[in-house]
C-alpha positions in Angstrom: -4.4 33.0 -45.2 -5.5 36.5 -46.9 -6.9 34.3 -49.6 -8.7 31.7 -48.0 -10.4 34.5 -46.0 -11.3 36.2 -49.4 -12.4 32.9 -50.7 -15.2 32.2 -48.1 -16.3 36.1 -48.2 -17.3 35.2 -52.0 -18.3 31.9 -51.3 -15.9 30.1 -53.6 -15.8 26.5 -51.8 -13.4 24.9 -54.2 -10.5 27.9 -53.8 -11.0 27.7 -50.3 -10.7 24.0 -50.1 -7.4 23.9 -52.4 -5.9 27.1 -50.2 -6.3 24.3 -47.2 -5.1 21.8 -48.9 -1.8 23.4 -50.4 -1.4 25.2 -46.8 -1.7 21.7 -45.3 0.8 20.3 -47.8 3.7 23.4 -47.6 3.8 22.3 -43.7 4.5 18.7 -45.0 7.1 19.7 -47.6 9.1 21.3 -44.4 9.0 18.6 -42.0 6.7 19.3 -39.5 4.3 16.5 -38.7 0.3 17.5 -38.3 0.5 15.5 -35.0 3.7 17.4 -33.2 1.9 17.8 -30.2 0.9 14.2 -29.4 3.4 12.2 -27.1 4.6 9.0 -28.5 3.6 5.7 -27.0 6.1 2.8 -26.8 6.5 0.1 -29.1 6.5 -3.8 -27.3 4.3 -5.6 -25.4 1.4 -3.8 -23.7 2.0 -2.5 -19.9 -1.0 -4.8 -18.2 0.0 -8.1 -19.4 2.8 -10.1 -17.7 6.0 -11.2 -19.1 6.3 -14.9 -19.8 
């Protein structure tokens, strides 16, 4: 992240926005999802409506 820092000390939008963007993708590339920390809801039919 030492060069995204140095990239919005000299104002260089388009280095800082491709250090996000390849940061963003090297968490991708090793499995980890951007959401990990949001619980899962369950798939079928919605809690409120009765079964038929």
């Amino acid at each position: 992240m030492r060069l995204l820092k140095l990239a919005v000390e000299i104002r260089r939008w388009d280095l800082a926005a491709h250090t996000i963007v390849l940061a963003t993708a090297k968490l991708l590339n090793n499995g980890e999802k951007p959401d990990a920390g949001r619980g899962k809801e369950k798939k079928g039919r919605s809690k409120g409506k009765p079964e038929r």
